[in-house]
VOPAGU-2260 file (C-alpha; in pm, 1 decimal, decimal comma):
REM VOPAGU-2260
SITE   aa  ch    i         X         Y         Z
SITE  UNK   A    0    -588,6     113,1   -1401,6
SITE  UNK   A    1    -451,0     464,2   -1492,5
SITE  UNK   A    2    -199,4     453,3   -1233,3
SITE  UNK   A    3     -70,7      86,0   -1348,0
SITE  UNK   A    4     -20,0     228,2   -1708,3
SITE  UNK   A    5     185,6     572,3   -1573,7
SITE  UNK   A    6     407,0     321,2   -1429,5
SITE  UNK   A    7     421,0      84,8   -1694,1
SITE  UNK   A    8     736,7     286,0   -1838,5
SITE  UNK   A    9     909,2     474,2   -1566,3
SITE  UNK   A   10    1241,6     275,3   -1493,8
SITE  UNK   A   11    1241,5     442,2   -1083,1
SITE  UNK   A   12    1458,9     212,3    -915,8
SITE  UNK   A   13    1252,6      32,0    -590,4
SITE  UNK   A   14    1504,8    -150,6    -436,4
SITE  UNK   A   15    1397,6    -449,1    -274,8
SITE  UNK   A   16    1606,4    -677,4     -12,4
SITE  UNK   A   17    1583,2   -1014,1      -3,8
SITE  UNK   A   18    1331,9   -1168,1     143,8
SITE  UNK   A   19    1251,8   -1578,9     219,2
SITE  UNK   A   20     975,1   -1694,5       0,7
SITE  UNK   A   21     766,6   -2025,1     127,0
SITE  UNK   A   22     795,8   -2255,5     -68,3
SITE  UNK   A   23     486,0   -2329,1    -313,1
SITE  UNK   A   24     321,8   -2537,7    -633,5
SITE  UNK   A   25     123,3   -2426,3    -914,5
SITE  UNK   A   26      10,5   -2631,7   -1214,1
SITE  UNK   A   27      86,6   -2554,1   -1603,9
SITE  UNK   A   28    -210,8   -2558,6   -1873,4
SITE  UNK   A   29     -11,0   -2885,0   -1968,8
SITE  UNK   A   30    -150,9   -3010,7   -1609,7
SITE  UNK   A   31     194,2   -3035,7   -1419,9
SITE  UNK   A   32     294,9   -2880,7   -1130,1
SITE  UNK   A   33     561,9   -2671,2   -1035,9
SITE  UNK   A   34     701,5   -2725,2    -693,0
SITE  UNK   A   35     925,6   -2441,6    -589,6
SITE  UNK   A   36    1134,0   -2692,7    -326,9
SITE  UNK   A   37    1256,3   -2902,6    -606,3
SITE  UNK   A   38    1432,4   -2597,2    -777,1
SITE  UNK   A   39    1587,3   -2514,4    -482,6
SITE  UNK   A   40    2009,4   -2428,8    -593,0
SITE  UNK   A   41    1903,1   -2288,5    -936,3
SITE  UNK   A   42    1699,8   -1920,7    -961,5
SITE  UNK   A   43    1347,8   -1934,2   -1076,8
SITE  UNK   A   44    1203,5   -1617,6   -1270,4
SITE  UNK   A   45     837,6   -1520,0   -1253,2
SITE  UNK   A   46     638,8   -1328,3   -1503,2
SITE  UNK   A   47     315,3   -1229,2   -1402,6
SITE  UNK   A   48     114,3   -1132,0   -1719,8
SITE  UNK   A   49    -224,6   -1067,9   -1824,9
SITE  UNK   A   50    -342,7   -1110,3   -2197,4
SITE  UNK   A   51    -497,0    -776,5   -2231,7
SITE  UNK   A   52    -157,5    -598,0   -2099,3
SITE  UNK   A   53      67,4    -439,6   -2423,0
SITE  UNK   A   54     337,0    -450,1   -2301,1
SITE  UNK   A   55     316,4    -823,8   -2223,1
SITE  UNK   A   56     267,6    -893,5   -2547,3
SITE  UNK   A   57     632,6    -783,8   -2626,2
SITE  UNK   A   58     768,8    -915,2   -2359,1
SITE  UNK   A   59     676,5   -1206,5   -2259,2
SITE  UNK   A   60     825,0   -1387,5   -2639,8
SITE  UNK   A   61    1185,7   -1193,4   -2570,2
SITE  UNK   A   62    1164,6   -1354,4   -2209,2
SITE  UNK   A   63    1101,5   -1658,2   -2366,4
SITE  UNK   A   64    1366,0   -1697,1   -2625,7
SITE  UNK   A   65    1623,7   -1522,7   -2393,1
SITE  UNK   A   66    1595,0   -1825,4   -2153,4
SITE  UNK   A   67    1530,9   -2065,5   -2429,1
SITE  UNK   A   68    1837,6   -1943,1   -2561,8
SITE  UNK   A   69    2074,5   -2002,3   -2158,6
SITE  UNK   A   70    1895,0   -2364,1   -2184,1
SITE  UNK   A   71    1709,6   -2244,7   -1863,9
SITE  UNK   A   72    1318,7   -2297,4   -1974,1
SITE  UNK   A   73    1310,7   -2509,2   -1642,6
SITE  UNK   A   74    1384,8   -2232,5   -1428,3
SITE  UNK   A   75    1064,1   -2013,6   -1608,4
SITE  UNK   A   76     715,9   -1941,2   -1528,5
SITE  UNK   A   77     475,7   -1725,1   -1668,3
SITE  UNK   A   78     168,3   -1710,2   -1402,1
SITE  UNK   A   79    -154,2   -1495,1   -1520,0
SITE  UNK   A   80    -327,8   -1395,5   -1213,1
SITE  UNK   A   81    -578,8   -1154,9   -1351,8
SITE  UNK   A   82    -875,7   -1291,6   -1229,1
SITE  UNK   A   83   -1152,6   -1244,1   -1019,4
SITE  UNK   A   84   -1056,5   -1308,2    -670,5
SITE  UNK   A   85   -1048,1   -1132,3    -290,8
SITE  UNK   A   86    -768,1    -996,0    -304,7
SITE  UNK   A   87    -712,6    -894,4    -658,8
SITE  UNK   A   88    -802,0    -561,7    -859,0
SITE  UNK   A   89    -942,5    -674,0   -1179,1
SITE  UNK   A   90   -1075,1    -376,3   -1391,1
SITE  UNK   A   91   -1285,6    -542,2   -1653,8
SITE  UNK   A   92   -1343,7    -919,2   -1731,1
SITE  UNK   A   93   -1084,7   -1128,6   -1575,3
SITE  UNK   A   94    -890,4   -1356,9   -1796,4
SITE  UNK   A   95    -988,1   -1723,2   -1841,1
SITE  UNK   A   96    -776,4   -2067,2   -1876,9
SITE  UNK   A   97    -961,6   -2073,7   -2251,4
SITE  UNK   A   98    -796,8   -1709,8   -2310,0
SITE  UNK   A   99    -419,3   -1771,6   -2161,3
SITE  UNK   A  100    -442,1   -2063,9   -2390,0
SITE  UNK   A  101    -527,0   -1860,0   -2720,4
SITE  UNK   A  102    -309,5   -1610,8   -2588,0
SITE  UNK   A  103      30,8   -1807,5   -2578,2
SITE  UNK   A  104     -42,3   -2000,6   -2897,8
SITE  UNK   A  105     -41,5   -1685,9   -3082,2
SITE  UNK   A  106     288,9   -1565,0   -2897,5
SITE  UNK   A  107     411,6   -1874,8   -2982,4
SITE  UNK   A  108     488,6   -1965,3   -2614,2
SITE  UNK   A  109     527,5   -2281,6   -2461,2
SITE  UNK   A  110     218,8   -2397,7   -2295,7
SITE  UNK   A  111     484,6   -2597,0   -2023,6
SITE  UNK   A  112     597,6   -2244,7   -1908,2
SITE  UNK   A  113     253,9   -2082,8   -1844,1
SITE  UNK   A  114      49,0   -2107,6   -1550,9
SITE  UNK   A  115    -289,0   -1993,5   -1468,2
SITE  UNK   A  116    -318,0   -1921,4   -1130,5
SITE  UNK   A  117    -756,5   -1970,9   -1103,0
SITE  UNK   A  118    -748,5   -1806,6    -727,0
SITE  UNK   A  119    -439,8   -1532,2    -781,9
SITE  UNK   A  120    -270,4   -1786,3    -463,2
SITE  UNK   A  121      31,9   -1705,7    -579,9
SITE  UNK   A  122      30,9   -1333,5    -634,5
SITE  UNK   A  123    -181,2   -1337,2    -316,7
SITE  UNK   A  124     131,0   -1472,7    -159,3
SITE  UNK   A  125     380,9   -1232,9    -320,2
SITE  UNK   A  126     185,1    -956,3    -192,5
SITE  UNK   A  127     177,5   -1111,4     144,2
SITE  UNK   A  128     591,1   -1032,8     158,1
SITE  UNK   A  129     584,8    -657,1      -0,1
SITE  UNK   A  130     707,1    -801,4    -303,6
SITE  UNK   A  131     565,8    -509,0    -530,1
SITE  UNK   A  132     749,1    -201,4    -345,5
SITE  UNK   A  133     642,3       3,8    -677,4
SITE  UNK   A  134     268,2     -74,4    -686,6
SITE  UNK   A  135     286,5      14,9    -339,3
SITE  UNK   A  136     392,5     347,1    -379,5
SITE  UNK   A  137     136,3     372,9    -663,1
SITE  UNK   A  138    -140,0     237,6    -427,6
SITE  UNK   A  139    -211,7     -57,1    -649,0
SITE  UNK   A  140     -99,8    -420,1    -615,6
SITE  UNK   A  141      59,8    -510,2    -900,9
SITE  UNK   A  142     216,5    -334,1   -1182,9
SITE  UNK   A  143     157,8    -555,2   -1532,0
SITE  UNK   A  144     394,4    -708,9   -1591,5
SITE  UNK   A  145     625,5    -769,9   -1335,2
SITE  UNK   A  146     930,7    -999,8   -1367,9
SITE  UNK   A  147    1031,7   -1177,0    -988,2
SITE  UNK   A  148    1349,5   -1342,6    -976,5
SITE  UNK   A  149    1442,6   -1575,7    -649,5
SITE  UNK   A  150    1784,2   -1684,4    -609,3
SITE  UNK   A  151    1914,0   -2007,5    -595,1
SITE  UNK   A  152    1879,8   -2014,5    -219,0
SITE  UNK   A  153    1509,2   -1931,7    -240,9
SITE  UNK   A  154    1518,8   -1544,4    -173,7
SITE  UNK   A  155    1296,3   -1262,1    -367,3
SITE  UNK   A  156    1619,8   -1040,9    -515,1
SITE  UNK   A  157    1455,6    -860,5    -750,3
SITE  UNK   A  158    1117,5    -695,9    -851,5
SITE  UNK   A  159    1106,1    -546,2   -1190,8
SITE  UNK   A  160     791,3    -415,3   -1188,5
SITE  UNK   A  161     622,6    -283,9   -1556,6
SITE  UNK   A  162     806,6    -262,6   -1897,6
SITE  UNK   A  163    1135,7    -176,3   -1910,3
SITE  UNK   A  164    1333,4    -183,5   -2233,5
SITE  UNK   A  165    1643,7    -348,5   -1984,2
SITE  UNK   A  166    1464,9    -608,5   -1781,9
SITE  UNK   A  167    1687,2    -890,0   -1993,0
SITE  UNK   A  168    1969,0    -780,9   -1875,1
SITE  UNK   A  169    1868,0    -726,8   -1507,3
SITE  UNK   A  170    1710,9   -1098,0   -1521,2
SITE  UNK   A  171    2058,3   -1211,0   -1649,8
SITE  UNK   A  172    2286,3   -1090,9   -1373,6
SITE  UNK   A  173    2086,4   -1314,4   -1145,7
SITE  UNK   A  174    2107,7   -1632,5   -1376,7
């Protein structure tokens, strides 16, 4: 956990090239799913967040209103994998469906946008593809949070990966 929070607010530049991501579905805590196929020609961010992380505290609501504000809430999922899976580091209790839903009530977050992903499946698959060059070189696997954004054409372009004070703007040149 120490070496996720060094990194939390270093701004090194990993570059990343793009790389093909399979398609794949996750369901909302409204119950509906999310099938990356059908958003094929517009770019779809992911924010992966857990509710014990600081820094996703801030972020997360400027994330929100920012693409609230381009009329692109569609294109926007927040996905908490922090749980207790093969696979994943958890260091303490892993979140719950019962805590992502307190959590985003209080941020004032719409529950449509948020995703709880029970078996980390799709971090699991983002690993898969070296989509986390920075927790790499940290010899971790993910960096809370981290911001994914896949073009239109369904390629990983960019990994911003911990808190940044610029990550609007770097999610906006891809939009």
């Amino acid at each position: 956990m120490v070496w996720i929070f060094l990194a939390l607010f270093s701004t090194d530049a990993y570059a990343i090239e793009p790389i093909d991501i399979r398609p794949f579905r996750i369901s909302n805590l409204e119950g509906k799913q999310f099938d990356s196929r059908k958003a094929i020609g517009e770019p779809i961010v992911i924010s992966f967040f857990f509710t014990k992380c600081p820094p996703c505290w801030k972020e997360m609501p400027e994330l929100f209103s920012y693409m609230k504000k381009e009329n692109r809430l569609n294109q926007l999922l927040f996905v908490d994998s922090y749980v207790k899976a093969k696979g994943i580091e958890v260091d303490g209790e892993p979140d719950t469906k019962r805590m992502v839903i307190r959590f985003v009530d209080k941020l004032k977050i719409n529950p449509a946008n948020v995703y709880f992903d029970t078996l980390g499946s799709l971090l699991k698959k983002f690993l898969r593809i070296g989509a986390f060059p920075k927790a790499k070189a940290y010899k971790t696997k993910i960096i809370w949070p981290t911001i994914l954004v896949i073009s239109p054409t369904g390629k990983l372009v960019e990994s911003i990966e911990g808190s940044r004070p610029d990550f609007i703007e770097i999610v906006e040149q891809y939009l």
